[in-house]
ZADO-1210 file (C-alpha; in nm, 4 decimals, padded with zeros to 6 digits):
<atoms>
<atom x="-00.5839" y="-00.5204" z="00.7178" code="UNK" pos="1"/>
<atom x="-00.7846" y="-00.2605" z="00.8917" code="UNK" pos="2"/>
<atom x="-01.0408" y="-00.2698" z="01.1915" code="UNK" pos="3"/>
<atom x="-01.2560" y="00.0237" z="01.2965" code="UNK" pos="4"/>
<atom x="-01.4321" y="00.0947" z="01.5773" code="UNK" pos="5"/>
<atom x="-01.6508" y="00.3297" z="01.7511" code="UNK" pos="6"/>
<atom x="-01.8022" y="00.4440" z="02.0453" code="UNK" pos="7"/>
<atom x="-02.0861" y="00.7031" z="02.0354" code="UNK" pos="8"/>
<atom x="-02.3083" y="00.5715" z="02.2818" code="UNK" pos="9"/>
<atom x="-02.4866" y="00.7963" z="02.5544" code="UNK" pos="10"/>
<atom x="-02.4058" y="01.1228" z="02.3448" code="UNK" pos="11"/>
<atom x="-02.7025" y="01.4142" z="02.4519" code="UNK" pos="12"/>
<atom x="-02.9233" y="01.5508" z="02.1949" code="UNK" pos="13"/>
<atom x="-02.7816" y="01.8453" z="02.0901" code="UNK" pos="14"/>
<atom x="-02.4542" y="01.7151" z="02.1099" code="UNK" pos="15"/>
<atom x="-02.1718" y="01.7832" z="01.8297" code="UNK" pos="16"/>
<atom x="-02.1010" y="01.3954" z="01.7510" code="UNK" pos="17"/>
<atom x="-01.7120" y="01.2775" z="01.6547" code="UNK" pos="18"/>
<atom x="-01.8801" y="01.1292" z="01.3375" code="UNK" pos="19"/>
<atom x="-01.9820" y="01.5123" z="01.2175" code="UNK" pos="20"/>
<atom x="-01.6405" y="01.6316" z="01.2858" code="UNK" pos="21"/>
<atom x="-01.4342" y="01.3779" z="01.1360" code="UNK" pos="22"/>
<atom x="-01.6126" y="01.4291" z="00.8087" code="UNK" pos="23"/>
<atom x="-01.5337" y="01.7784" z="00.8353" code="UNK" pos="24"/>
<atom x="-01.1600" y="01.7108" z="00.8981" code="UNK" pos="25"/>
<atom x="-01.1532" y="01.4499" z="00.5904" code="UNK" pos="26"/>
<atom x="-01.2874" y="01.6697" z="00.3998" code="UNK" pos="27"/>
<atom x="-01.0391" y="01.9514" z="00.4610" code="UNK" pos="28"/>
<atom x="-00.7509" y="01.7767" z="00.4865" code="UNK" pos="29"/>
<atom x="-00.4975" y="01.7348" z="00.1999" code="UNK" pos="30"/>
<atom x="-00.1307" y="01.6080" z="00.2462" code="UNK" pos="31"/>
<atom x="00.0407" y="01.6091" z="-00.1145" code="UNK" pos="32"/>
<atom x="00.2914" y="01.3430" z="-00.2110" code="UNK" pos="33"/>
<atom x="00.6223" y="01.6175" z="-00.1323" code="UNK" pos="34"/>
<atom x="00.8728" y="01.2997" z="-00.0458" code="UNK" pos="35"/>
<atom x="01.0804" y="01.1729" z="-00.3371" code="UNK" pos="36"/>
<atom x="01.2653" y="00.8017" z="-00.3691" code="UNK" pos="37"/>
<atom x="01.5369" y="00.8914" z="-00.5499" code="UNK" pos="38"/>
<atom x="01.5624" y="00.5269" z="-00.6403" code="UNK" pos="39"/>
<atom x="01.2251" y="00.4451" z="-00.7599" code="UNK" pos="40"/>
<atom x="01.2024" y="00.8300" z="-00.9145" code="UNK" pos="41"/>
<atom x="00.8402" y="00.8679" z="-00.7259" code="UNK" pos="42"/>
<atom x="00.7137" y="01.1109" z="-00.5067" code="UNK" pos="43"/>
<atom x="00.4954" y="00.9724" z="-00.1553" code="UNK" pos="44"/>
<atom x="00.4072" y="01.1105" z="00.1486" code="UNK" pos="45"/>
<atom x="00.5033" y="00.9892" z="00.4351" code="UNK" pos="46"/>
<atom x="00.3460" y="00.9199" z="00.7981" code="UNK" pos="47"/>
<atom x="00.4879" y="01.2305" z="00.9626" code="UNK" pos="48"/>
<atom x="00.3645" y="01.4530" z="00.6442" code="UNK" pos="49"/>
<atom x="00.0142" y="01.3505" z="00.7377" code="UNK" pos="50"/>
<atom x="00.0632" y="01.4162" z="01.0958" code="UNK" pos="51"/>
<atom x="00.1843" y="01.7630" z="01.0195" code="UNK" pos="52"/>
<atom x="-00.0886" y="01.8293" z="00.7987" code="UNK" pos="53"/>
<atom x="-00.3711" y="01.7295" z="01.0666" code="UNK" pos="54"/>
<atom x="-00.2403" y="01.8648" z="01.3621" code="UNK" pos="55"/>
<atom x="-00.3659" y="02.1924" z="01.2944" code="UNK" pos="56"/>
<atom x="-00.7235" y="02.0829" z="01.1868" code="UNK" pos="57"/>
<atom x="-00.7382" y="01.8795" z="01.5226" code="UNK" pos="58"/>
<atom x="-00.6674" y="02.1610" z="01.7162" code="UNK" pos="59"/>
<atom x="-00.9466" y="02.4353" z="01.5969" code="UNK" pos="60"/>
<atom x="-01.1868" y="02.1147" z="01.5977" code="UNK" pos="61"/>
<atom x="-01.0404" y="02.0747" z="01.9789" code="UNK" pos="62"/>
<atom x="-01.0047" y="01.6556" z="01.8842" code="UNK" pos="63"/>
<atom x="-00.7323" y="01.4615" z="02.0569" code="UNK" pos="64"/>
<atom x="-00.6010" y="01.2392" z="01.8355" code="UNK" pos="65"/>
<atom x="-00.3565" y="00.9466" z="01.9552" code="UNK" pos="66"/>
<atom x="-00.1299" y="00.6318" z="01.8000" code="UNK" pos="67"/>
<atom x="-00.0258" y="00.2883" z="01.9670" code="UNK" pos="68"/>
<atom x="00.1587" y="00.0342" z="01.8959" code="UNK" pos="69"/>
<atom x="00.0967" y="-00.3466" z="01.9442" code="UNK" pos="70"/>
<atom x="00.2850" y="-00.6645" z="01.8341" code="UNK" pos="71"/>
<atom x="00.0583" y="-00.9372" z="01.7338" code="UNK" pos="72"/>
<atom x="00.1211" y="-01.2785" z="01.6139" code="UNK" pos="73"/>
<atom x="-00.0604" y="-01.4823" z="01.3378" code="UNK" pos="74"/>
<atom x="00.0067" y="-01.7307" z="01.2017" code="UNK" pos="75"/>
<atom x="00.4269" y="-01.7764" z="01.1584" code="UNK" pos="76"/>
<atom x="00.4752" y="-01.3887" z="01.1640" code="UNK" pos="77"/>
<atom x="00.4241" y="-01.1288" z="01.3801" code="UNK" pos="78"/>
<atom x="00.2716" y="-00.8190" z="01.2972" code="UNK" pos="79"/>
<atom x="00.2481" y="-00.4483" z="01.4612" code="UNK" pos="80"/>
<atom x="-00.0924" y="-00.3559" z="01.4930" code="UNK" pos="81"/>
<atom x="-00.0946" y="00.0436" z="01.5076" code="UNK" pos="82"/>
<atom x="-00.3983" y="00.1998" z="01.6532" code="UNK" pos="83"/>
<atom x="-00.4971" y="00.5758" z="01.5276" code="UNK" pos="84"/>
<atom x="-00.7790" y="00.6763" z="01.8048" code="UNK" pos="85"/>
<atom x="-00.9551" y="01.0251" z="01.7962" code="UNK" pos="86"/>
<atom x="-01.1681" y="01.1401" z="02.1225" code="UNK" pos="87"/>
<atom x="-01.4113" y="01.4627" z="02.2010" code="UNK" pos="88"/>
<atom x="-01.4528" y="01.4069" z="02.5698" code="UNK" pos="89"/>
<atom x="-01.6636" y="01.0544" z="02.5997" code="UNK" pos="90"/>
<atom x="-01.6797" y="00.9855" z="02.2067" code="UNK" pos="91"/>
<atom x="-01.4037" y="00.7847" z="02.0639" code="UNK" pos="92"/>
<atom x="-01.3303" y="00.6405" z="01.7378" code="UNK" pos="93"/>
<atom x="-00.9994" y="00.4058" z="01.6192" code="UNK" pos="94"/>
<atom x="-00.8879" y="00.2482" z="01.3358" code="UNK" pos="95"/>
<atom x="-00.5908" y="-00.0773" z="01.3257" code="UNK" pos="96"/>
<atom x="-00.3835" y="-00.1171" z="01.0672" code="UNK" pos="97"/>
<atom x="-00.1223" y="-00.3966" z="01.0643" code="UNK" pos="98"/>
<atom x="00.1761" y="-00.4191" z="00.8778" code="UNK" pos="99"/>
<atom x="00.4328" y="-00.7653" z="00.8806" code="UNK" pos="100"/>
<atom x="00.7495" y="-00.7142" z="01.0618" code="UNK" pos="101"/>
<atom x="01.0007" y="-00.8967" z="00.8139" code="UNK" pos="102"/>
<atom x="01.2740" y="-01.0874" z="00.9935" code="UNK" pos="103"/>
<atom x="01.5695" y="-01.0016" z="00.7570" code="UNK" pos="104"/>
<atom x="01.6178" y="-00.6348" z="00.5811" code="UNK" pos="105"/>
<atom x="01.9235" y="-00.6124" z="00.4197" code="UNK" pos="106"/>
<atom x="02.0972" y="-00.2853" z="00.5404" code="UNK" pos="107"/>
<atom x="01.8995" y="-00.2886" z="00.8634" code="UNK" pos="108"/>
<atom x="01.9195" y="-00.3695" z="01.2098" code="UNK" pos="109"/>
<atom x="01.6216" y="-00.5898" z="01.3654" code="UNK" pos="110"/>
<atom x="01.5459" y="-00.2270" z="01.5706" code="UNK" pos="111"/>
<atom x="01.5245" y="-00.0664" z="01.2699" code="UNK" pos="112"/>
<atom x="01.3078" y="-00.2935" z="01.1226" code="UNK" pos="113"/>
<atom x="01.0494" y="-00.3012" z="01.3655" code="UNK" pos="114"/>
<atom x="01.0942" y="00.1181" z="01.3551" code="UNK" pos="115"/>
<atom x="01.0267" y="00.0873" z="00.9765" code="UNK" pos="116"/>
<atom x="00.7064" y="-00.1222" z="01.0226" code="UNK" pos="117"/>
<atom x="00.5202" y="00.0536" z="01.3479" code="UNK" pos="118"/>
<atom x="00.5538" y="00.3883" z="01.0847" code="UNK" pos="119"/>
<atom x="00.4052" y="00.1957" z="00.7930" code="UNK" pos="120"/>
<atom x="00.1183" y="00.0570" z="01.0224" code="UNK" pos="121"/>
<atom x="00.0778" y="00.3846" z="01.1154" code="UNK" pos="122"/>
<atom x="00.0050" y="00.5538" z="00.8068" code="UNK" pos="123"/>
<atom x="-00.2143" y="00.3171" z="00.6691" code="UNK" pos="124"/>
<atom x="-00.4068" y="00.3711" z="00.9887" code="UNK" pos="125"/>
<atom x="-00.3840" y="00.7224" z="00.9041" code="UNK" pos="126"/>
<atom x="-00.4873" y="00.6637" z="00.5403" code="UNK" pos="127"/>
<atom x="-00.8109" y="00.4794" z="00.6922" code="UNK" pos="128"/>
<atom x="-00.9216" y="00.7358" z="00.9482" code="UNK" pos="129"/>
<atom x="-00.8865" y="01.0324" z="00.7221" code="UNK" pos="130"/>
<atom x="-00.9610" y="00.8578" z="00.3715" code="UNK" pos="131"/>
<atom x="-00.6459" y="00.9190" z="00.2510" code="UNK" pos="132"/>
<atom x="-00.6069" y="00.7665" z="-00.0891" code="UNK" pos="133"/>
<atom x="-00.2496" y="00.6035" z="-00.1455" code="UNK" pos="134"/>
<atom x="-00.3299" y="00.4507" z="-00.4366" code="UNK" pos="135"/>
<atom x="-00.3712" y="00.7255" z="-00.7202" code="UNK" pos="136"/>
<atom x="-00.0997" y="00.7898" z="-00.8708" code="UNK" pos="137"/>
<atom x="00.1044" y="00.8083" z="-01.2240" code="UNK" pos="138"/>
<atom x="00.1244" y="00.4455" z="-01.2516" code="UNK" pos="139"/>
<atom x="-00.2210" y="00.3219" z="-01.1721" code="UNK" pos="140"/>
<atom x="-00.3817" y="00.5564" z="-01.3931" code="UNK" pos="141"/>
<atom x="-00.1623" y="00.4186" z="-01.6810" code="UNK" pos="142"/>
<atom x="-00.2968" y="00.0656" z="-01.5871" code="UNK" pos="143"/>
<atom x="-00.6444" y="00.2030" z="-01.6962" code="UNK" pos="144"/>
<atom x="-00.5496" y="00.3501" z="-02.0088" code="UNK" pos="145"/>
<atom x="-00.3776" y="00.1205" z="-02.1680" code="UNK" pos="146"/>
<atom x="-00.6627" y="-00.1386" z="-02.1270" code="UNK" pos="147"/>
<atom x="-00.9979" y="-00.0997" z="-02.2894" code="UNK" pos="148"/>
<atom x="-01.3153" y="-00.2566" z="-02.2281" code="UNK" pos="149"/>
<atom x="-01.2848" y="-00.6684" z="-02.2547" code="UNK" pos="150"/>
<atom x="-00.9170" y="-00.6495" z="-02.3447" code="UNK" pos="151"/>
<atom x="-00.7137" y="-00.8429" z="-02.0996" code="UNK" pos="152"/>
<atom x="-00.3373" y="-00.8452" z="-02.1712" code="UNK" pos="153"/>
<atom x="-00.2886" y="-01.0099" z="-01.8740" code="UNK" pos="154"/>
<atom x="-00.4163" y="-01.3578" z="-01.9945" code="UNK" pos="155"/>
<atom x="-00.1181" y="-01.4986" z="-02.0815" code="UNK" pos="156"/>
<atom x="-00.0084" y="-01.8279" z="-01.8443" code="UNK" pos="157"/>
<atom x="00.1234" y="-01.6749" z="-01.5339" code="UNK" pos="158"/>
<atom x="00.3992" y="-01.9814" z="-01.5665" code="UNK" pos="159"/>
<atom x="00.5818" y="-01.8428" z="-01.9184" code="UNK" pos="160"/>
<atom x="00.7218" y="-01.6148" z="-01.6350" code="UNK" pos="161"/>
<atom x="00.8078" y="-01.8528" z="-01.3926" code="UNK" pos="162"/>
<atom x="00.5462" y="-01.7686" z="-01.1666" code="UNK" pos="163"/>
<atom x="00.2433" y="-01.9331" z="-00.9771" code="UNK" pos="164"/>
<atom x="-00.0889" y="-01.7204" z="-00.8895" code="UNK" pos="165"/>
<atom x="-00.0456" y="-01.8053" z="-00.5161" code="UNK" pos="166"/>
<atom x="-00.1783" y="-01.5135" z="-00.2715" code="UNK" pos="167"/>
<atom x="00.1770" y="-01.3502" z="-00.1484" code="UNK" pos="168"/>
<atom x="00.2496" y="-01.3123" z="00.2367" code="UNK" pos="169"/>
<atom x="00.0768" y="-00.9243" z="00.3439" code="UNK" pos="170"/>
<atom x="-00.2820" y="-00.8660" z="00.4837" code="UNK" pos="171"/>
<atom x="-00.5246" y="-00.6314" z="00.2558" code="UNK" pos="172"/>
<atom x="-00.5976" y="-00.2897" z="00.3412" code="UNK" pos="173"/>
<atom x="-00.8841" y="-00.0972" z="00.2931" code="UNK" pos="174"/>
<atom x="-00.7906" y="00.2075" z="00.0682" code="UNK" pos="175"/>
<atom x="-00.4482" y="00.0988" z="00.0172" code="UNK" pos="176"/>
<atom x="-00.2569" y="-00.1899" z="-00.1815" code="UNK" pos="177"/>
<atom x="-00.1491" y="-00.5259" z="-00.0571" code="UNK" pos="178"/>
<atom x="00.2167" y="-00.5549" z="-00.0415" code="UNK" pos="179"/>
<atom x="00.4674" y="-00.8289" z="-00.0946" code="UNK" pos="180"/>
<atom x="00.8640" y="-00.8214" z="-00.0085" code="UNK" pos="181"/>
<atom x="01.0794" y="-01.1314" z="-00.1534" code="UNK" pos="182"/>
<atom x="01.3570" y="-01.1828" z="-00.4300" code="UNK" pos="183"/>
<atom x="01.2668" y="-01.1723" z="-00.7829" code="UNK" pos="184"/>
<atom x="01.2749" y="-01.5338" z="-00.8856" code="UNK" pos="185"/>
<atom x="01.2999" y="-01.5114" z="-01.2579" code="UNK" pos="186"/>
<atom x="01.4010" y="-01.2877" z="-01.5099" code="UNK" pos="187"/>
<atom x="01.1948" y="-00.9894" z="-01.5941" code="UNK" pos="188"/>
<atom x="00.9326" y="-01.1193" z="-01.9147" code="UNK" pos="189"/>
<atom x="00.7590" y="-00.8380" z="-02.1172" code="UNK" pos="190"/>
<atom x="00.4448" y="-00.8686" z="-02.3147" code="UNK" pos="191"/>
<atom x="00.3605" y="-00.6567" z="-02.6564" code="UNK" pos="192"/>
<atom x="00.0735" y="-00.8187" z="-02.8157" code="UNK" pos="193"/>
<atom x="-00.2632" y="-00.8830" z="-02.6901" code="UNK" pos="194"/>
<atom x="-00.4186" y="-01.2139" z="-02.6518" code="UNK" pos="195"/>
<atom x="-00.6505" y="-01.1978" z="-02.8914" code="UNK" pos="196"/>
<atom x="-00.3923" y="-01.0315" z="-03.1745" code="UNK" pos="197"/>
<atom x="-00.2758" y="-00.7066" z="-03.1897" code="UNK" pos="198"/>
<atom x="00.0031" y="-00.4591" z="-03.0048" code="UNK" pos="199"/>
<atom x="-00.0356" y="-00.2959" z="-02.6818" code="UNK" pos="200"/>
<atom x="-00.0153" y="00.0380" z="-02.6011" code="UNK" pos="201"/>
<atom x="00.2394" y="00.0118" z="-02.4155" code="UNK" pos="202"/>
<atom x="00.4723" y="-00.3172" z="-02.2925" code="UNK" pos="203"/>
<atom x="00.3548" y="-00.4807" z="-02.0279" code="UNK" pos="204"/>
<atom x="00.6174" y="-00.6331" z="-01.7968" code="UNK" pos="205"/>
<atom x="00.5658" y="-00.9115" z="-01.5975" code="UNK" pos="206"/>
<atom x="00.7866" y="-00.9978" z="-01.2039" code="UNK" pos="207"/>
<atom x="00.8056" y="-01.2735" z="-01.0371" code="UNK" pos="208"/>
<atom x="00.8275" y="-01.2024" z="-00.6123" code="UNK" pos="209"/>
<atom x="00.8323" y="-01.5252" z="-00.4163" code="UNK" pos="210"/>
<atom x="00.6541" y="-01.6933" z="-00.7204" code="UNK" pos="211"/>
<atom x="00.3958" y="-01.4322" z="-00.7149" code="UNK" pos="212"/>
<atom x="00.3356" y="-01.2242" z="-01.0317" code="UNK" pos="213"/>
<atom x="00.2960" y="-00.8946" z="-01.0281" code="UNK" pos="214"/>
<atom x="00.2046" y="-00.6600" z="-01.3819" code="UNK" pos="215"/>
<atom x="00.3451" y="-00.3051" z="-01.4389" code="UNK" pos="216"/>
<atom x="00.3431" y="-00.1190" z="-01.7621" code="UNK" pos="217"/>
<atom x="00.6115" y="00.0933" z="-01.5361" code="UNK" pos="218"/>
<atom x="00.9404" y="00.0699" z="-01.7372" code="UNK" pos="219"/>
<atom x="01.0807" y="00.1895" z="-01.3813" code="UNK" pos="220"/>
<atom x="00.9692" y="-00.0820" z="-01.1938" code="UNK" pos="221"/>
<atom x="01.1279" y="-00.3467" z="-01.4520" code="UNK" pos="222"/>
<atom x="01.4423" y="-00.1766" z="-01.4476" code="UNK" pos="223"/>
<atom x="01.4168" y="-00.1714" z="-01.0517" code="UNK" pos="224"/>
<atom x="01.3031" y="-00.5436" z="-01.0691" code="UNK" pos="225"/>
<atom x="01.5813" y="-00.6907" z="-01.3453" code="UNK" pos="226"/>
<atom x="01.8595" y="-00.4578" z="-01.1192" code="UNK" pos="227"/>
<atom x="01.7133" y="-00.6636" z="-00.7689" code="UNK" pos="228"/>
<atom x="01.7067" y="-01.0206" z="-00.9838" code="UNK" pos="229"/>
<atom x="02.1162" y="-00.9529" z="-01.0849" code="UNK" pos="230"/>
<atom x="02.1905" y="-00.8107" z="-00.7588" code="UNK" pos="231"/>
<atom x="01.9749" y="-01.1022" z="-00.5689" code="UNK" pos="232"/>
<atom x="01.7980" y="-00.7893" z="-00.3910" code="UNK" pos="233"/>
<atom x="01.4811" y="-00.8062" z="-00.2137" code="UNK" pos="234"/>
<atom x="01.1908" y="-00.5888" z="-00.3942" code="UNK" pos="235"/>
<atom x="00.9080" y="-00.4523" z="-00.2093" code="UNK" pos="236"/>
<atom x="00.6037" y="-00.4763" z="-00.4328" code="UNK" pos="237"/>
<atom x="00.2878" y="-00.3159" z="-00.3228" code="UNK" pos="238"/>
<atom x="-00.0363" y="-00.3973" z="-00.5332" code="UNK" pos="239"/>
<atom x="-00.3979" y="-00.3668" z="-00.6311" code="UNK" pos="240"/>
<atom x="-00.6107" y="-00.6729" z="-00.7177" code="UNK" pos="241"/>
<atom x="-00.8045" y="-00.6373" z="-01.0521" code="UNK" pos="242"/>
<atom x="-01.1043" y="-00.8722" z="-01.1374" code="UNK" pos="243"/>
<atom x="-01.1110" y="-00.9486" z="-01.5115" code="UNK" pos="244"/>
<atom x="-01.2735" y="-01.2010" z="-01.7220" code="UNK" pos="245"/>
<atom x="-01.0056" y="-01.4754" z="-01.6692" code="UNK" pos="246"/>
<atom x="-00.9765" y="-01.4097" z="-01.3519" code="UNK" pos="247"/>
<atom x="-00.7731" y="-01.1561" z="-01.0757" code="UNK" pos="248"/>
<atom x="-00.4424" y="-00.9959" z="-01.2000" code="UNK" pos="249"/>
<atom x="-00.2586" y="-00.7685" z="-00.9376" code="UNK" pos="250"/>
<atom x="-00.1022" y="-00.4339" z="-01.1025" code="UNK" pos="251"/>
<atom x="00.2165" y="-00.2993" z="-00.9582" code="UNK" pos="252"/>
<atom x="00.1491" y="00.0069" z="-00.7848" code="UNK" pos="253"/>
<atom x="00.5139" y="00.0854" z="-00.6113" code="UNK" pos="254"/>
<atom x="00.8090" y="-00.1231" z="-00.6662" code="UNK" pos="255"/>
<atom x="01.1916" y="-00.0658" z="-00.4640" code="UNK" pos="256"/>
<atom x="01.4205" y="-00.1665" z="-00.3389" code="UNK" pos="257"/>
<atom x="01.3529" y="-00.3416" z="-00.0183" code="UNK" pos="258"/>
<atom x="01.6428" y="-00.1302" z="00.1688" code="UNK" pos="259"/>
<atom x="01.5213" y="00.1680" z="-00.0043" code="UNK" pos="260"/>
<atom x="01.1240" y="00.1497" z="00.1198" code="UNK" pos="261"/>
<atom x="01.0214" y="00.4805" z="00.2782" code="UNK" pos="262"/>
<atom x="00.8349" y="00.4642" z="00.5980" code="UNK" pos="263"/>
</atoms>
């Protein structure tokens, strides 16, 4: 989940406004995906990459830019809200993001944890100020070419894998998938024909998480998947909701390892 806000009020005629230069700096900015999860075999970028990459821009635009951290509580969980704020003298602009603190990470302390989630906050915050798009890569293109107009492969009863459409535990975020992070509950199920007849283009797998189902034509996140199920790992799923004729799917956009998740 993301808020926004700005304050522009009382700026002189004549003035250069925060609004102008931001544009300028999203425009020019690029941070490539140089990181690599060995695990998952994907390449991401990280918070600190897009730190590095703006710091110069900030400076010949002379705009302070500045993070915080904040622990809120809704609901049963508690969340850090990370604040990304950039100022030209009285003009300031800030956008939240919040990401969920889990209570249990295998492999990592409860410091560690809360480390680990104050940095993902932080770049989605990051990914929201500067329009920084997290979601493009390898896998989500796939998703759209291996399903034409009117075909839904996804139509098959969510149950046949064990799995309920329930909304999982994780707040949206604008620009930026929804995540999940559970066990796999069932085995891995994998889908060849269509609904209406016919083969796929490619197999479409189908993962349980907390009795959530998630769809990947990824053969790496089923293998990651059926290796978590075995192992009784966690996964950490992120997502994008798709609105088809029978209704909302959610395609697999990254899926780990929870104790593998870069931050």
């Amino acid at each position: 989940m993301v808020e926004r806000n700005r304050s522009l009020d009382g700026v002189p005629p004549g003035t250069i406004t925060l609004d102008s230069v931001l544009i300028k700096i999203q425009a020019e900015l690029k941070v490539p995906k140089t990181q690599l999860n060995k695990f998952g075999n994907y390449k991401y970028r990280s918070c600190e990459d897009i730190l590095e990459a703006v710091k110069p821009i900030l400076a010949k635009n002379n705009v302070l830019l500045t993070i915080s951290d904040d622990v809120v509580l809704i609901g049963d969980w508690h969340y850090v809200k990370a604040t990304a704020c950039l100022t030209i003298k009285e003009q300031i602009i800030t956008v939240s993001a919040f990401a969920r603190e889990e209570p249990h990470l295998k492999g990592m302390e409860a410091s560690k944890i809360t480390g680990a989630t104050s940095s993902y906050a932080r770049k989605y915050a990051l990914n929201a100020m500067f329009l920084i798009d997290d979601v493009k890569d390898a896998d989500s293109d796939s998703h759209a070419g291996n399903q034409s107009q009117g075909d839904d492969p996804y139509a098959d009863d969510a149950k046949k894998a064990g799995a309920t459409t329930n909304e999982p535990h994780g707040e949206p975020i604008d620009g930026a998938p929804k995540e999940v992070v559970g066990l796999v509950d069932t085995k891995v199920t994998v889908q060849t024909e269509k609904k209406g007849g016919g083969k796929l283009k490619s197999p479409l797998y189908k993962i349980s998480v907390k009795g959530f189902l998630i769809t990947t034509f990824s053969e790496t996140h089923a293998k990651i998947a059926r290796e978590c199920f075995e192992k009784k790992k966690q996964v950490h799923a992120s997502y994008e909701e798709k609105q088809l004729n029978t209704g909302k799917v959610y395609n697999a956009v990254e899926i780990v390892a929870a104790e593998d998740v870069p931050f």
